[in-house]
N, C-alpha and C positions, 0 to 999 in steps of 0.2 A: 162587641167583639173588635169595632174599629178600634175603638181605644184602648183597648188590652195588646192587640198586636201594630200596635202607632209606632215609628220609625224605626220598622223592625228590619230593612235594608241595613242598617245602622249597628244594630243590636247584633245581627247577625255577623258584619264584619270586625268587629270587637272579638267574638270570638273568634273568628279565623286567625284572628291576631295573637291572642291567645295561645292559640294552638302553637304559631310555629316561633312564639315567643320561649315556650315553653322547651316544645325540643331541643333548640338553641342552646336555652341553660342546662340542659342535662346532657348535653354531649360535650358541654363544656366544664360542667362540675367531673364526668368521667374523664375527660381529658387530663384534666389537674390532679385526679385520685391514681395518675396513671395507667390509663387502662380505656388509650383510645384507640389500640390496634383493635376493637369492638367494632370500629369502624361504625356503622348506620347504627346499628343496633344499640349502640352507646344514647341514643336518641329514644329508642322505644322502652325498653326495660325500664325504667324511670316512669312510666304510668302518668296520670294528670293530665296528660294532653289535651284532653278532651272536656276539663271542667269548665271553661270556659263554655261549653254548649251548654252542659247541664248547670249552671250556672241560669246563664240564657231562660233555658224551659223551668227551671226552679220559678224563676220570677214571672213569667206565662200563668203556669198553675195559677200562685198566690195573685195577680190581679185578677185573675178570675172564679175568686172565692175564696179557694181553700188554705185553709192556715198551716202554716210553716212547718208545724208541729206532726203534720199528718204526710210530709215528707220526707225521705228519706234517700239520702245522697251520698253519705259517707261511711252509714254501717247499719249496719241490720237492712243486710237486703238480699238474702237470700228467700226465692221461694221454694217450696214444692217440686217437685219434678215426678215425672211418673217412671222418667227409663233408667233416672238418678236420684238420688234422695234431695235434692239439693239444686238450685241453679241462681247466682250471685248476678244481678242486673245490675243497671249503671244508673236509674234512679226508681223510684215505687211512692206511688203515690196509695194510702190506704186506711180509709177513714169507715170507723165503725164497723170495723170487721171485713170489710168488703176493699177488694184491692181493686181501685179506679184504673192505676194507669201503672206500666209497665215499659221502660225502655232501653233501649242497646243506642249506643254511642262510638262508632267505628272509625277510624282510618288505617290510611294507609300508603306508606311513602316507597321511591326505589330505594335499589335500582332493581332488585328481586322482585317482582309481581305476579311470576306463575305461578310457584309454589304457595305464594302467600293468598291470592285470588283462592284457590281452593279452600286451604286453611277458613278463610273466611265465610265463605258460602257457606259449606259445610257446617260450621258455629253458628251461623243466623238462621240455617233451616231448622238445626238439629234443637234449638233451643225454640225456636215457636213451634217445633211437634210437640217438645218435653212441656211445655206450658198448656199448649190446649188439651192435649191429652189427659193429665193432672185435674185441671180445670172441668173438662168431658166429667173423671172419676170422683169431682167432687171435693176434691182437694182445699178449693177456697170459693169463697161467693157461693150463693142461691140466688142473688135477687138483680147480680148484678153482670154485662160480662165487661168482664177486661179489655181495656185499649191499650192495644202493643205497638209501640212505635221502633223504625229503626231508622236511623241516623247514619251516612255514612258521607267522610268525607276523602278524598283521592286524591296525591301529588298530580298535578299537572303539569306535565313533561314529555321528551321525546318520546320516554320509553314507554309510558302508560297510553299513550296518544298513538304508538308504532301499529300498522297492523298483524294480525298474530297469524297465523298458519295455523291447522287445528288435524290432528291425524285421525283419517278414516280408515283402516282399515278392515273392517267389517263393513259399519251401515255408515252411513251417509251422517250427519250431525245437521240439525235445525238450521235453514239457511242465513236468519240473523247469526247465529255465530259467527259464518265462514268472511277472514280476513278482518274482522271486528278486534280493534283494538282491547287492552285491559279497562281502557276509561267507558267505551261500549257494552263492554260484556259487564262492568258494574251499575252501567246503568239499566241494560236488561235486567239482570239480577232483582236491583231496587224493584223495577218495574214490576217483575214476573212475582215477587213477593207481596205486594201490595193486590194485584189480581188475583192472585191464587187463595188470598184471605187468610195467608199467616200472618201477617203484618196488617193491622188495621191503618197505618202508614208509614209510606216509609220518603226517606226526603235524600236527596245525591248531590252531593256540591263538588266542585272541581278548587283548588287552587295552586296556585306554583310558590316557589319558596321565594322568590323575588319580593315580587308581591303581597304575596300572603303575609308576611308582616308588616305590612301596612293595611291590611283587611280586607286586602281584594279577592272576590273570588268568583267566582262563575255557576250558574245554574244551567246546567245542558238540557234539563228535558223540561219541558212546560208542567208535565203532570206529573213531577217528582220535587216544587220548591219547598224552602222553607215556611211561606207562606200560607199553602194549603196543608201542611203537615198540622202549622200553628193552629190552624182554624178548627182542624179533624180534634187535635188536643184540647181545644177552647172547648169546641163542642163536647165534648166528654165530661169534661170538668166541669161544666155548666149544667149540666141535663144531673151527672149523678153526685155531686160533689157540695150541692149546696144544702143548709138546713141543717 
């Protein structure tokens, strides 16, 4: 396992670089198509952002056995769903009938974080109910269960970094909430996801746009890196992925 995930500080900031290499040129390809009164948003509709990670774990997988072929990253990657016919992930690993590994690949930049926080949550719960559920009914696997990963990386900034106000009027809200910034309440999020055993891992990285294309980025919680996410993945992949 050391040497499958060896200079993976490294590997990791590559893609952070990626990332915001990427938005870059798609707020600048919109810009020149006309059509940069889109504002932030000219940045996300363009999709990719994110291949750089799956990118990343594609190559994780493959030094830890499994053949390329048994991957799946750019098409054919809907599974099953039970509340929906249907649920398109961001890579699937699935050899011999039996789906190994499953994962979601997130960000998210300002200056907008409230509405979009929701949006989010909402999408990572509702998709590891629609999976296990499915999975419960039989949908895919006998022999095997699935490892879901989610991946989520967050602008780091004033506004994500701000503390937030939260309204009670009724009952009272969980006291981690109260005055917890966007960058806290995702990293609860991450956390309470992983505990709750929707997520058999889940990993939170911080980075700013300064920075961040140059690779830099931050890991705020000890039991959310990419390190241990790699290893939870290595292990899966090794235990059911080989032979």
């Amino acid at each position: 396992m050391e040497k499958i995930l060896g200079n993976l500080p490294d590997r990791v900031a590559k893609a952070v670089s990626v990332y915001w290499a990427t938005r870059e040129n798609q707020a600048q390809k919109q810009e020149s198509a006309g059509r940069a009164d889109q504002g932030l948003r000219s940045a996300v509709t363009g999709g990719a952002q994110m291949d750089g990670f799956i990118t990343l774990m594609t190559e994780i997988i493959v030094e830890a056995g499994i053949d390329e072929h048994f991957i799946f990253h750019n098409k054919n990657l809907e599974l099953p769903g039970f509340f929906r016919p249907t649920k398109e992930w961001d890579l699937l690993v699935i050899k011999e009938g039996q789906l190994l590994v499953a994962l979601e690949a997130k960000s998210q930049v300002g200056p907008s974080f409230g509405n979009n926080f929701n949006n989010r949550t909402e999408e990572a719960m509702g998709s590891a109910v629609d999976l296990w559920t499915a999975y419960r009914e039989g949908a895919f696997n006998k022999t095997v269960k699935p490892w879901l990963g989610y991946l989520f990386l967050l602008e780091d900034c004033k506004e994500s970094q701000r503390p937030v106000k939260v309204k009670e009027p009724h009952f009272k809200v969980f006291p981690e909430f109260k005055e917890a910034s966007y960058a806290k309440r995702y990293e609860l999020f991450c956390r309470k996801l992983l505990r709750e055993r929707h997520y058999s891992f889940s990993t939170f990285l911080l980075s700013d746009r300064k920075n961040g294309a140059k690779g830099i980025y931050k890991e705020p919680a000890e039991d959310l890196t990419f390190e241990l996410y790699g290893r939870s993945l290595v292990a899966q992949v090794t235990a059911f992925g080989k032979g």
